[in-house]
KEDRENKOL-125933 format. One record per atom (N, C-alpha, C, O): x, y, z. Coordinates in steps of 0.1 Angstrom, whole numbers, plus 5000, padded with zeros to 4 digits. Layout:
KEDRENKOL-125933
XYZ ...
//
This chain:
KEDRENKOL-125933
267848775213 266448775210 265748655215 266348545216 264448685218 263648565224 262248545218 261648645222 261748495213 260448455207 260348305210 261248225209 259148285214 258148185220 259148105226 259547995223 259448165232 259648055250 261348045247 262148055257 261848035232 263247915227 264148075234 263548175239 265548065233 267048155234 267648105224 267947995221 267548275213 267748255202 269548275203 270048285192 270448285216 271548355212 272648255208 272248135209 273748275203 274648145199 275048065214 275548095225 274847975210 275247875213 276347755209 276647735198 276747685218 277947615214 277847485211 276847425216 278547425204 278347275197 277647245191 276947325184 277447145190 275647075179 274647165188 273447145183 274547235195 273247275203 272847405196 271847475198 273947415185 273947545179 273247565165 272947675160 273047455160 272547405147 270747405154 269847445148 270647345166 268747275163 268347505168 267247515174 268747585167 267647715158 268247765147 269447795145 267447775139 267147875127 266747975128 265748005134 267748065122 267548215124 266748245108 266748165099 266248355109 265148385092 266148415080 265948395068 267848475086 268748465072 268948355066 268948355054 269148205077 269348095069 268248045065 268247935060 267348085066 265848015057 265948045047 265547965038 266448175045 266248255030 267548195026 267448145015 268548165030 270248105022 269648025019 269348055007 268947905022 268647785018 267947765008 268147675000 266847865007 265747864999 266647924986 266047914975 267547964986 268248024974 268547914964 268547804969 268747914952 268947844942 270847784943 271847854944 270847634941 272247634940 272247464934 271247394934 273647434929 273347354919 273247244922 274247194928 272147174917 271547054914 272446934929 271846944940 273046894929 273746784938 273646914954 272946884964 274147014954 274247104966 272547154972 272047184983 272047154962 270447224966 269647114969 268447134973 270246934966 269446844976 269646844986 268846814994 271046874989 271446835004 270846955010 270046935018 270947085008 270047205016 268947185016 268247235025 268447105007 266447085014 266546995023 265846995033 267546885018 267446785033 267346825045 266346795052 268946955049 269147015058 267947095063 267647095075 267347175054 266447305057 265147175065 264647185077 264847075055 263647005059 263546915076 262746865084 264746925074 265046865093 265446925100 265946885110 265447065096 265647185112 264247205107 263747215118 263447215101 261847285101 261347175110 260947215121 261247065108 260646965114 260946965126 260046955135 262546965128 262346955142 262347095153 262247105165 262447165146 261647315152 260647355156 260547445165 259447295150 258047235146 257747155159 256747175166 258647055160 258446945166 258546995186 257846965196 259747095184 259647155197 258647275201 258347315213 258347315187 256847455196 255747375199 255047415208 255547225191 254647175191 254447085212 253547065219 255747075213 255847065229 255747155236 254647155242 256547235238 256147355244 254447415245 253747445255 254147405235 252747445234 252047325244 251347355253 252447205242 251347135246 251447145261 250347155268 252647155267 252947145279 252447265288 252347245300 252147395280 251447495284 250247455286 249847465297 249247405274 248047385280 247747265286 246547235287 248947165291 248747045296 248247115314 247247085321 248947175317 249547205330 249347355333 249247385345 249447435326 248847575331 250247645334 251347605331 250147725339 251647785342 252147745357 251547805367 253047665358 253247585370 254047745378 254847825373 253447755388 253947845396 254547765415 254147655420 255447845419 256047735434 256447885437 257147975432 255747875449 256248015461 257048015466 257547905462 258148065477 258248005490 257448015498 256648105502 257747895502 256947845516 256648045528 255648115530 258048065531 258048155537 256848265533 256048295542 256848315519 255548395513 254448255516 253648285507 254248205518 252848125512 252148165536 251148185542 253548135537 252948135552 252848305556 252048345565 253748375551 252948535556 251848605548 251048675553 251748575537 250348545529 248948535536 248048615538 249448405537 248048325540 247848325557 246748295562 248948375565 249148385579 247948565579 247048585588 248048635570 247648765570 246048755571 245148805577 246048655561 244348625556 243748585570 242648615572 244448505578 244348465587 243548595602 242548605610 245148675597 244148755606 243548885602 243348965611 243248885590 242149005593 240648955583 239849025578 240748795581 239548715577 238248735584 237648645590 237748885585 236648845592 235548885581 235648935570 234548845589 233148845575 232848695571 232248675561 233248565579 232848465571 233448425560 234548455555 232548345557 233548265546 233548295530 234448255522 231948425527 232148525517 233348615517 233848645506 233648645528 234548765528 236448645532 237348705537 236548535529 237548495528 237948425512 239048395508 236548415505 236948385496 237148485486 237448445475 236948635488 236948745482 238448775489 239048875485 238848725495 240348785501 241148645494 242048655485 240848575498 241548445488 242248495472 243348495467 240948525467 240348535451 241748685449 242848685444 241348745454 242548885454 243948855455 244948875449 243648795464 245648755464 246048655454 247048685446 245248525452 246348455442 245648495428 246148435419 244748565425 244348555412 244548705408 245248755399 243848775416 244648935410 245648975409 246348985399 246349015427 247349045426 248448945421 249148995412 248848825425 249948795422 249448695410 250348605410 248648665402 248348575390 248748435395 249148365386 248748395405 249348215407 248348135405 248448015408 247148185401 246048075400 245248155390 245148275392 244748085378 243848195368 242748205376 243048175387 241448235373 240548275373 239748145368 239048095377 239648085359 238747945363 239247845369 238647735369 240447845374 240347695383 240147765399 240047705409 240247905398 240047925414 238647915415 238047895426 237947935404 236247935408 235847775404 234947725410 236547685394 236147575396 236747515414 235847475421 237947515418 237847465427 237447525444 238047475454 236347655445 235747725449 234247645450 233647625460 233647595433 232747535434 232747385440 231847335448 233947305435 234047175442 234147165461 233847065467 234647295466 234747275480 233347335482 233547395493 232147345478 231147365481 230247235478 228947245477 230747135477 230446995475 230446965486 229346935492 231746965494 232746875506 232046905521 231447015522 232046825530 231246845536 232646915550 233746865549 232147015561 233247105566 233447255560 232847285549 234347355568 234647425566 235247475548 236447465545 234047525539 234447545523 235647615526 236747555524 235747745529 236647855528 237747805535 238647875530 238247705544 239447605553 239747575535 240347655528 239247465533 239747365521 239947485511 241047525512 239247545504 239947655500 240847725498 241147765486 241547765510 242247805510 243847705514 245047745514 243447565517 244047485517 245047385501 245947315498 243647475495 243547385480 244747495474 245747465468 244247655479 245447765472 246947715473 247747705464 247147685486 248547645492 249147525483 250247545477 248247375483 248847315479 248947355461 249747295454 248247435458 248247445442 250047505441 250847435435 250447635448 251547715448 252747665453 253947685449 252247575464 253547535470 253947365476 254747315484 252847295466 252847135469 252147125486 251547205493 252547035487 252246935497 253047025510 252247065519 254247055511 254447185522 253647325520 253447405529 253247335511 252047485508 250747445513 250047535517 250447365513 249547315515 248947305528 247747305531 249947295535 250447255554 250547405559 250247465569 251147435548 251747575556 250747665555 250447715565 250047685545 248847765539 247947775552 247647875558 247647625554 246347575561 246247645573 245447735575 247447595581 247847645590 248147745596 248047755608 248547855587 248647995586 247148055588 246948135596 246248015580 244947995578 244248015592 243548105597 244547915595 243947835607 244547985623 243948085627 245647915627 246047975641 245648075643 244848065651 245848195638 245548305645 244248345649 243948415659 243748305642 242348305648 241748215661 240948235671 242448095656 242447975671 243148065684 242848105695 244048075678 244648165690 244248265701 244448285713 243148375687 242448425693 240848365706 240248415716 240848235697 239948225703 240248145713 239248095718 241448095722 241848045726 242248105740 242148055751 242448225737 242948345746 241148395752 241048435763 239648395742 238848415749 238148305756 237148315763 238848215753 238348115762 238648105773 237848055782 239748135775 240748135790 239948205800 239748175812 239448345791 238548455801 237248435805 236748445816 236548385792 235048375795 234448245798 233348215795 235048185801 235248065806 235847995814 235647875816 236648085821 237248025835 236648025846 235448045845 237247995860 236448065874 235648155875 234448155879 236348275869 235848445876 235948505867 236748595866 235148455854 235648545841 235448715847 234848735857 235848785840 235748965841 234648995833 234348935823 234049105837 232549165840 232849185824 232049135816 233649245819 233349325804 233549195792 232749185782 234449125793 234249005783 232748935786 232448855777 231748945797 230648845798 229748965792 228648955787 230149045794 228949175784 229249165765 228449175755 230349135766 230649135750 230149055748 229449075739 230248915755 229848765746 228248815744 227948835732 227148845755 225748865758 225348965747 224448925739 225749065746 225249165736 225549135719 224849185710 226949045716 227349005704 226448905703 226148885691 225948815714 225348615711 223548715709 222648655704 223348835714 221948845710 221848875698 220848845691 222948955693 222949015678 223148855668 222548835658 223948785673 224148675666 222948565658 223048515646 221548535670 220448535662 219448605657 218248565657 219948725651 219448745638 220548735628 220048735617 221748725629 222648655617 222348525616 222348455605 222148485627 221648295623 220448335615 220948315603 219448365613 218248375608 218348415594 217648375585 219448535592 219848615585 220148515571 219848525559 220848435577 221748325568 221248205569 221848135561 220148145576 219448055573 218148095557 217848035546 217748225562 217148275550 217548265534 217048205525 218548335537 219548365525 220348215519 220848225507 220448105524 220848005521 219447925520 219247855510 218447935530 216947835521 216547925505 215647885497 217248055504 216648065490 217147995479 216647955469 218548005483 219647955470 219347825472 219747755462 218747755481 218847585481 217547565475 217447465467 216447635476 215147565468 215547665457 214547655450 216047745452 215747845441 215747725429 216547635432 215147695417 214547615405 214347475409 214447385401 214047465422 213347345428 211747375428 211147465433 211147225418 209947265418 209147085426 207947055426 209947015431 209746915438 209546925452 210446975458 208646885458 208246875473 209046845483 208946865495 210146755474 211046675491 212146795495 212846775506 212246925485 213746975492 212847095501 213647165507 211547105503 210947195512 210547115526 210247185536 210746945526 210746875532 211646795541 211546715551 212646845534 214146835544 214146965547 214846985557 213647045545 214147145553 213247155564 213547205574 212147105563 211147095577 212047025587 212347055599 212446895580 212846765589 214146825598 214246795609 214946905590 216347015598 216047055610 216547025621 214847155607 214447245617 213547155623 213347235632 212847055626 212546985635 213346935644 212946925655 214346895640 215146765643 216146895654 216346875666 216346985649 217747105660 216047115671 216147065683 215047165667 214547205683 213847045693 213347055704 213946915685 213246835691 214246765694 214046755706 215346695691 216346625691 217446645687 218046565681 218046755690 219246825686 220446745687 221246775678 220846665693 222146575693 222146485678 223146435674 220646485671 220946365667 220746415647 220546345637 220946575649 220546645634 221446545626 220946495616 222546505628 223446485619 222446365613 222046345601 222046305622 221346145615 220746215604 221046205593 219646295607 218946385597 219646435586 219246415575 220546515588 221246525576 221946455559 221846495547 222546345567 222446235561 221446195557 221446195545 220246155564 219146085562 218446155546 217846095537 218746305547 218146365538 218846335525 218146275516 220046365524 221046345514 221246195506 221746175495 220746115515 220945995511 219845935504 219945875493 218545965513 217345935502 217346015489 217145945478 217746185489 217546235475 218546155461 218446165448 219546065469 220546015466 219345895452 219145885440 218745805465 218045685461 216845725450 216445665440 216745845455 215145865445 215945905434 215245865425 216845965430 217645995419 218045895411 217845915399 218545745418 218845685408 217745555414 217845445409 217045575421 216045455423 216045325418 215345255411 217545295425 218145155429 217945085444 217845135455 217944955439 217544935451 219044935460 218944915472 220044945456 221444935461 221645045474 222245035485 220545175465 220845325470 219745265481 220345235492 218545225483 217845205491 218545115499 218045155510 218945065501 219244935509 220444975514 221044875518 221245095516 222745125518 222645255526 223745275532 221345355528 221445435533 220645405550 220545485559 220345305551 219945295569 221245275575 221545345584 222045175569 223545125573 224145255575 224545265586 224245375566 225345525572 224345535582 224445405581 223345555591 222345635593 222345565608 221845635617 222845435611 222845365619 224345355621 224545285631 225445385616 226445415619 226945545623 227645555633 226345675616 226145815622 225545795635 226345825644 224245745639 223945705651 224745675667 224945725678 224945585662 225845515669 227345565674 228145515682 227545675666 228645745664 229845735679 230945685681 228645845690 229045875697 229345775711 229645815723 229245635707 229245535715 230745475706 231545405712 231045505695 232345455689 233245515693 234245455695 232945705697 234445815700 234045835712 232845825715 234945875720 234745995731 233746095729 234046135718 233046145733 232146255734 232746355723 232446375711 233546425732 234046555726 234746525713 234446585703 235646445712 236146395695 234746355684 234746345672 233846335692 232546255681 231746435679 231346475667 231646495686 231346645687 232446705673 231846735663 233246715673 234546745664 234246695652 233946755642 234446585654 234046475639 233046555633 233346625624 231846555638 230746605628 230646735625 229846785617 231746815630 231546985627 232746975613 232647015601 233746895621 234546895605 234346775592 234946785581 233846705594 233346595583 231646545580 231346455571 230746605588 229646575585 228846715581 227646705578 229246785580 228446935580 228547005568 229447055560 226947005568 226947075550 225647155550 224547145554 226347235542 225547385540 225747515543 224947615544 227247505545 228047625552 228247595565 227947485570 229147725575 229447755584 228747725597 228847635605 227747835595 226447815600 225747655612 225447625624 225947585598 225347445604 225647335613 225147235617 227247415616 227847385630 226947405642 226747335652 226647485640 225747565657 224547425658 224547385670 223847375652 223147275659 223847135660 223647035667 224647175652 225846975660 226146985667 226546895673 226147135673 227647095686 226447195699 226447195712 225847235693 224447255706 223647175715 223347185726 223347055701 222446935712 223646845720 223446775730 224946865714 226046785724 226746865737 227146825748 226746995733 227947075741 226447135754 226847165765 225147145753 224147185761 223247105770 223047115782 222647025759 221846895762 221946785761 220946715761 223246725759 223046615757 224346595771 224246535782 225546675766 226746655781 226946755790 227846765799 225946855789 226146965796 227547035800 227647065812 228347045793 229547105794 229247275791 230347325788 228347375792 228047445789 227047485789 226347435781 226347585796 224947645798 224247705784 224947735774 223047725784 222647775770 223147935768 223247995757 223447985782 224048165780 225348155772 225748215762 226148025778 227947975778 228147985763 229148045758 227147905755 227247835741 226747945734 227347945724 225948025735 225248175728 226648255730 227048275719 227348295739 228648365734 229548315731 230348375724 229848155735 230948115726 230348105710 231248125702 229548075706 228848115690 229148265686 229248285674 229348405695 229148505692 231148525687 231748555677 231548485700 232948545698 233548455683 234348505675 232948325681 233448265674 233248335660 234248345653 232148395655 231648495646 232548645645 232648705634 233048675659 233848805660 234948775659 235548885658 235948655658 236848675658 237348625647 236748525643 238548685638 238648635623 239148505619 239448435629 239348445606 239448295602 237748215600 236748255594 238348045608 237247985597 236248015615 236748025626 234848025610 233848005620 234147855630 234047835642 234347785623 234747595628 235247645643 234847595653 236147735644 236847775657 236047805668 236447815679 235147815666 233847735673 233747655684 233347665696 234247565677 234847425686 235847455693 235847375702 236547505695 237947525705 237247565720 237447505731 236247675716 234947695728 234447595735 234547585747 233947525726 233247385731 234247325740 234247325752 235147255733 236347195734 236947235751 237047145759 237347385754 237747385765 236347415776 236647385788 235547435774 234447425782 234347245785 233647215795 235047135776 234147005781 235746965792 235746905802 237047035783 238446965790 239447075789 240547035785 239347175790 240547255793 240947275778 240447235768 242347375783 242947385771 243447265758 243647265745 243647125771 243646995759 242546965751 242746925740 241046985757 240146975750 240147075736 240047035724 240347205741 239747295729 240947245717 240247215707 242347215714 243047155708 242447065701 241847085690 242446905709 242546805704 241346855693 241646845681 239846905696 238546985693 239047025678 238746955668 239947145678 240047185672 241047105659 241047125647 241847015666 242446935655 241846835648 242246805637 240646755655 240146685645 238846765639 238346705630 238246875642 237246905635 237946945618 237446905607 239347025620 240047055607 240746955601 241146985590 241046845604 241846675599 241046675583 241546655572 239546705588 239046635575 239246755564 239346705552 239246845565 239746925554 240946895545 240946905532 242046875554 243146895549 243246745547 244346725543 242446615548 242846505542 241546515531 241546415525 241046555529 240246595516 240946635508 241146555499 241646765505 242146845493 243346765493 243546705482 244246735501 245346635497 245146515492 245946455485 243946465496 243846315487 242946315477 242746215471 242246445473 241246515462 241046585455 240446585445 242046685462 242246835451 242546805437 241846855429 243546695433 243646715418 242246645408 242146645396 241246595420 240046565412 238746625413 237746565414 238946755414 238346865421 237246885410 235946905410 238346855396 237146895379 236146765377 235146765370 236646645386 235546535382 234546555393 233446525390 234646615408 234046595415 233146665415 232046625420 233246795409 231646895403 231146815393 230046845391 231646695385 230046675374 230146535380 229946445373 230346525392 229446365400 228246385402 227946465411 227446335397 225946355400 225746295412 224646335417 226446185420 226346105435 226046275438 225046345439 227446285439 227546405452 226946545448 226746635457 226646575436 225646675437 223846615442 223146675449 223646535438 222146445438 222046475459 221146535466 223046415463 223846415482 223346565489 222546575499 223946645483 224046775485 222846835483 222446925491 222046775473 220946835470 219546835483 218546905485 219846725488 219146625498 219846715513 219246795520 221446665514 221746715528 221346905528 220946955539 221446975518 221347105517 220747155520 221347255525 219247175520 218147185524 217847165540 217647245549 217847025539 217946995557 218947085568 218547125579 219947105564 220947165566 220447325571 220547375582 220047375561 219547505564 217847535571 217347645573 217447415574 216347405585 217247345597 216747365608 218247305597 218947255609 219247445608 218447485616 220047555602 220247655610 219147715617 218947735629 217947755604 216947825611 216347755627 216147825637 216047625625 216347595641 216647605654 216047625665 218247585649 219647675656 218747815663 218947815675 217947905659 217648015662 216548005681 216248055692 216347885673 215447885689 215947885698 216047985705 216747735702 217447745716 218247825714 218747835725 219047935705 219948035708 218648145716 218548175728 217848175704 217148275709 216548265728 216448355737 216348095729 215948105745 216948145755 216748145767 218448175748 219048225759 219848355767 220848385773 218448425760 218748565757 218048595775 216948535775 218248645784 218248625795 217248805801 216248815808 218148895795 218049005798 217349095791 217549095779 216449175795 215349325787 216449355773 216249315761 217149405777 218549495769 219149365755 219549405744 219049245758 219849185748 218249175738 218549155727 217349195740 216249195737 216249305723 216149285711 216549435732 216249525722 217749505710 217749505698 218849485718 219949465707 219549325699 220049295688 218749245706 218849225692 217349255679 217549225668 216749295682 215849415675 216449495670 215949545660 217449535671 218649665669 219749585651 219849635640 220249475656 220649355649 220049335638 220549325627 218849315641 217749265628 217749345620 218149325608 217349475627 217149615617 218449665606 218349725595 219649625614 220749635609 221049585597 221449635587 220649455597 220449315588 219449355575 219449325564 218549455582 217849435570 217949515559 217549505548 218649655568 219349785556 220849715550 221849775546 220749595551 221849535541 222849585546 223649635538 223449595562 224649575566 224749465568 223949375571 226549475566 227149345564 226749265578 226049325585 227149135584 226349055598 227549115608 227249135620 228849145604 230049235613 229649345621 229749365633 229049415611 228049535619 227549475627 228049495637 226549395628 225449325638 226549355651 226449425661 227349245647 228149165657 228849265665 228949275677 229149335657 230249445666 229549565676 230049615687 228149605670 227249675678 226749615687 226149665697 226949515685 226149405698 226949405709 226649435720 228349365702 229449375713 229649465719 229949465731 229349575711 230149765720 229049725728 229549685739 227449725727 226249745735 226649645749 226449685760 227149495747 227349475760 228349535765 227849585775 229349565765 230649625768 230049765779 230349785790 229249825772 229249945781 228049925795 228149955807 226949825785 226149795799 226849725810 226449725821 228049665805 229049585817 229449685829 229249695841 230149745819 231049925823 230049955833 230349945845 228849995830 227750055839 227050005850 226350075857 227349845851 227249765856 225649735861 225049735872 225449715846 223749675844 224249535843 225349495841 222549445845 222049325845 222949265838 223349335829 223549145837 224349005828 223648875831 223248825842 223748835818 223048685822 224048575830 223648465833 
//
């Protein structure tokens, strides 16, 4: 028999005395004479206690700690290797695949710490749905789950995009991959637009103050007038709502110093690693807000990339499944080959995974920091005028009559509430066949 947690069966030696079974409670409690019935209460009173003494651990250790669960590694990487590849939809549609695996089907994570730490990686600045799913691994499988999770996470989609880089991006790319990128990168700004929308509502929704309609001006200024330099803006926004929050002169006097260090950035790294850095450590307000960091660098500022080049590497990066961040692998081999899109792609994800490993277990203090919600509140806003932005120079590099109407075609799609995949994938078939037919390409 087994009741709460203990093995009631016999056991040997003194190990056999610390359970009480319910006959000897009732022997005990029986009447017997005077010298014999003290020593049975003694006895009865120090197996209760210390029986007592053990549910009383047990219990606590349950709600200290939760129910400690450990995978193998091996499940944690064909798992999370799967999610990997058929994660398409963004980063909605990975945390709805996340949320299914460890909390429905297999119970390894309840149900409020996967949405408290769901909410804390919507703090962190980078890829949420990366950390995420980084945070699942290490919860299941420590510090190797964690690696392995990520990772699994990660490649196949790099891979994928790795493999369209080689094509649409080499010498002589082939006629039908430059129709796919063209007809998917036209459909793509109206998902940029789609999702700059839908995120400036949720960012001013019970904002009744002037400055968070005002970072978002300064966003969308700053992507079409000075695009290399959004990130300064970003910051700049986050840090003042920081100061006026607690209207210190500490917070005033501390935010030109990041702002002048963000600046300056790209004279501290290599080009392309300072490009990287800000897609994985400076970028807040979703996915999305990559497209103007790495536009005013990868177009106008080092020209590694034509405005047609960077409009389908944004599109394939959207079509193909995992985190959007893979993005950068595009960039990356457009500025240095296949070593570029790597190194690209390794430090844009560094900051993830030294986040949840040096953070995750303070995931419950870092939602009620008012710094970093006050931060967020400031960068958030700007952020989503930095996407809507994004829309212009994408939209100027629409070249052709036909990407024109697909994307008219896109919008309309967008607005009967199909998901942005539809967009993408209609866009794609539509260049594919104009290739085939061997109509106009930009």
């Amino acid at each position: 028999m087994r009741a709460a947690g203990l093995d009631c069966r016999p056991q040997r030696g003194a190990g056999r005395k610390q359970v009480l079974l319910a006959d000897e409670l009732v022997e005990g409690a029986r009447p017997h004479a005077s010298g014999q019935r003290t020593v049975e209460r003694r006895r009865l009173g120090s197996r209760l206690l210390r029986l007592l003494r053990l549910e009383q651990l047990i219990h606590t250790v349950k709600v200290a700690s939760g129910p400690l669960v450990r995978v193998p590694l091996l499940t944690v990487l064909r798992e999370w290797g799967r999610l990997g590849l058929i994660g398409f939809g963004g980063p909605p549609a990975h945390v709805a695949l996340l949320r299914e695996l460890v909390v429905e089907r297999q119970g390894w994570i309840d149900a409020r710490e996967f949405e408290d730490a769901n909410a804390a990686c919507q703090l962190l600045p980078g890829p949420a749905s990366t950390q995420l799913a980084i945070y699942c691994g290490l919860r299941v499988g420590g510090l190797p789950g964690a690696l392995v999770g990520g990772f699994g996470f990660i490649v196949p989609g790099l891979l994928m995009v790795l493999a369209i880089a080689a094509l649409a991006l080499g010498d002589a790319p082939p006629e039908w991959i430059l129709g796919i990128g063209a007809g998917a990168g036209a459909a793509v700004v109206a998902v940029v637009v789609q999702a700059g929308i839908g995120l400036g509502r949720s960012s001013l929704a019970g904002r009744r103050d002037v400055r968070a309609p005002l970072y978002l001006v300064a966003g969308f200024v700053a992507v079409v007038v000075a695009g290399p330099y959004v990130v300064v803006v970003l910051l700049a926004a986050g840090l003042l709502e920081l100061a006026w929050r607690r209207r210190t002169q500490v917070a005033l006097h501390a935010w030109p110093i990041v702002l002048v260090a963000a600046a300056s950035g790209a004279s501290q790294l290599p080009a392309l690693a300072w490009t990287a850095f800000k897609v994985g450590a400076l970028s807040y307000g979703g996915g999305f807000v990559i497209i103007p960091l790495m536009q005013g660098d990868a177009v106008d500022r080092y020209g590694w990339m034509s405005d047609v080049e960077f409009l389908n590497a944004v599109a394939f990066g959207q079509l193909t499944p995992g985190p959007v961040v893979h993005t950068v692998a595009l960039v990356g081999w457009a500025a240095a080959g296949l070593i570029g899109a790597l190194v690209a792609a390794a430090i844009a994800f560094a900051p993830s995974f030294l986040a949840i490993l040096l953070g995750g277990e303070r995931f419950g203090r870092l939602r009620e920091n008012q710094a970093a919600r006050a931060f967020l509140d400031g960068a958030g806003p700007a952020a989503v005028g930095a996407i809507l932005g994004a829309a212009v120079p994408l939209a100027m590099g629409l070249e052709e009559w036909w990407q024109l109407a697909v994307l008219a075609a896109a919008a309309l799609l967008l607005l009967r509430r199909r998901a942005p995949l539809w967009a993408l994938g209609s866009g794609a078939l539509a260049g594919l066949v104009v290739a085939l037919a061997g109509g106009p390409l930009p």
